[in-house]
C-alpha positions in Angstrom: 0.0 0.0 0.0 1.4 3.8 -1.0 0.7 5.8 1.7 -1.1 9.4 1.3 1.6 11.5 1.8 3.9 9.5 -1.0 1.4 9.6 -3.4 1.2 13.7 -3.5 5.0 13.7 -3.7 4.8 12.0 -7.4 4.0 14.6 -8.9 6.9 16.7 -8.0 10.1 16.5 -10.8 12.1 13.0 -10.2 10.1 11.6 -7.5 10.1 7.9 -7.6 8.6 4.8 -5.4 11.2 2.7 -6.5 14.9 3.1 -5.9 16.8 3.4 -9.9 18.4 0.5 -9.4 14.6 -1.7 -10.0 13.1 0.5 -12.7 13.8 2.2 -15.5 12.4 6.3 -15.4 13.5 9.6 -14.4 10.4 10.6 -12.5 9.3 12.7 -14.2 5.6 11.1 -16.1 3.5 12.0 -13.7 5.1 15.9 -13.3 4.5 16.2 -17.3 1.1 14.5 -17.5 -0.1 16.6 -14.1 1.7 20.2 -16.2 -0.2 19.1 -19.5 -3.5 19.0 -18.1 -3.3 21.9 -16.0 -2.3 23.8 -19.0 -5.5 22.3 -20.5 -7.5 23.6 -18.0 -7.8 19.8 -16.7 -6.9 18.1 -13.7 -5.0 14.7 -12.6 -5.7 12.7 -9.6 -3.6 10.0 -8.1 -5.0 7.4 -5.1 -3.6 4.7 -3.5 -6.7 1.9 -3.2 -6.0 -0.4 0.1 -5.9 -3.6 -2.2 -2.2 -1.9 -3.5 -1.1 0.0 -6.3 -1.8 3.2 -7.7 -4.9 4.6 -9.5 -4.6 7.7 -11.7 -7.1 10.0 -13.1 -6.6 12.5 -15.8 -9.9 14.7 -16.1 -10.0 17.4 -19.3 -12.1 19.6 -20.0 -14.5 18.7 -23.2 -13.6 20.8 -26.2 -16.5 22.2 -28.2 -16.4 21.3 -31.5 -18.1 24.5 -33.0 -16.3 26.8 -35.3 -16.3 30.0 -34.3 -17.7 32.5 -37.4 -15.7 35.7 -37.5 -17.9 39.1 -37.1 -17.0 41.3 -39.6 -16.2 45.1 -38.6 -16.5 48.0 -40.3 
């Protein structure tokens, strides 16, 4: 089980679980993924379920598809 406190540190820049020497990875996924969303106006959620590992959700915003028609001025 991952406790609370761990999981809020993955998203800071090279934070791992794992020492290098088990897993390949710089750390830095989860830093990216939360910085893409946010600059998408989206969010990213990570919990730690009491059965073990590590659930992540990546929430965006839903883009209307509409083209915007350009006014004229005069």
């Amino acid at each position: 089980m991952t406790p609370t406190d761990t999981v809020e540190r993955l998203f800071l820049p090279f934070t791992r679980l794992d020492d290098r020497t088990r897993h390949d990875g710089f750390g830095l996924g989860l830093t990216l993924v939360s910085s893409i969303a946010a600059v998408h106006g989206g969010t990213v959620q990570a919990t730690a379920p009491p059965t073990g590992g590590l659930d992540i959700t990546v929430r965006l915003p839903r883009r209307d598809n509409t083209v915007a028609q350009a006014v004229p001025t005069t």
